[in-house]
C-alpha positions in Angstrom: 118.6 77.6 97.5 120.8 79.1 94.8 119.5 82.5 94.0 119.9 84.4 90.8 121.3 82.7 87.6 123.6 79.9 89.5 125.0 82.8 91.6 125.8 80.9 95.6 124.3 82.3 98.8 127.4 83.5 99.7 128.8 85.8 96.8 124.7 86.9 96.1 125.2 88.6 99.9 128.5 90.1 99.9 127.1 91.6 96.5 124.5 93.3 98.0 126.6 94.5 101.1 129.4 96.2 98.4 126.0 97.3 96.4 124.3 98.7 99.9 127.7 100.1 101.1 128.2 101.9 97.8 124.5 103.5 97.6 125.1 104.6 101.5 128.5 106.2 100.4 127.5 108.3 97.8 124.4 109.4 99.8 126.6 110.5 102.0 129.3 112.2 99.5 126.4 113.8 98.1 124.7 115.1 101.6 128.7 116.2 103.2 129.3 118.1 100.0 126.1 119.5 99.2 127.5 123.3 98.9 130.0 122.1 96.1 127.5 119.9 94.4 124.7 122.6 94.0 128.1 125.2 92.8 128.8 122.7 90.2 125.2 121.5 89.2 124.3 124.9 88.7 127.1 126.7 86.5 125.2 125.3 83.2 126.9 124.6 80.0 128.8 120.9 79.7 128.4 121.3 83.6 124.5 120.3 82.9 125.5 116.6 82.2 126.8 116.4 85.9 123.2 115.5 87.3 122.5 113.4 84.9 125.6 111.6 85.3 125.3 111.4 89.3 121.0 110.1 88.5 122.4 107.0 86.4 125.4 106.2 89.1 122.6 106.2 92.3 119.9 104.4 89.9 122.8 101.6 89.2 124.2 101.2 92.9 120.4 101.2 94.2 119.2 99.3 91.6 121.8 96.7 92.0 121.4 96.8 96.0 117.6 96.6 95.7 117.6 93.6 93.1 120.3 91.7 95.0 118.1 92.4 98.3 115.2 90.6 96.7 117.4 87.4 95.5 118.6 87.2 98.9 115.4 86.8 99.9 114.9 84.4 97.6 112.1 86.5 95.9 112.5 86.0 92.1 110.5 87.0 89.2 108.4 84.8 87.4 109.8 83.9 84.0 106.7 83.0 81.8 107.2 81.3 78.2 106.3 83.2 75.3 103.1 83.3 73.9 102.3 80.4 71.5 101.2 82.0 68.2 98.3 80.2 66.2 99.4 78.3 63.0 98.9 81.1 60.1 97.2 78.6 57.4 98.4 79.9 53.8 96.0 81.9 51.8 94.2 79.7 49.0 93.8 80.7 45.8 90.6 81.9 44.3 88.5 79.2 43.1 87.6 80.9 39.9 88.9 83.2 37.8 88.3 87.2 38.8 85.4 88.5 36.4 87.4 91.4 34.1 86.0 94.0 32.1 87.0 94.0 28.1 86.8 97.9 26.8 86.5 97.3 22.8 86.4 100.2 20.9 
């Protein structure tokens, strides 16, 4: 069964062993260096980006493992078509003429 987008078997699973091995890696950089990570994450200034930064690298490599895990598996999302809107009818016209009021002085 082809998985995601026309992607083969084969290239879906080495993705998500690179994706798996990544997350596992930096896990690990983070855990072996933890010392140097809390020196760095706590000097403030610029140095406050740093944990942001390191959030948005794990949340792409797990994210990317976790999604590729799921094609693998051959469990997809269900793509729904978009709502079909009702026909907006135009707005007719007034039958007659609006009453208006004549101020004569």
């Amino acid at each position: 069964m082809a998985a995601r987008h026309g992607v083969d078997k084969k290239k879906l699973v080495r993705r998500t062993i690179f994706f798996g091995a990544l997350t596992a890696l930096l896990y690990a950089a983070v855990f072996a260096n933890a010392d140097l990570v809390m020196q760095l994450f706590t000097k403030g200034g610029a140095y406050a980006a740093l944990p942001i930064a390191t959030v948005f690298v794990f949340s792409f490599a797990h994210g990317a493992f976790s999604g590729n895990v799921w094609s693998v598996l051959g469990i997809e999302a269900i793509t729904k078509q978009p709502a079909q809107r009702p026909e907006v009818r135009p707005v007719r016209p007034a039958q007659r003429p609006r009453p208006r009021v004549r101020m004569t002085a």
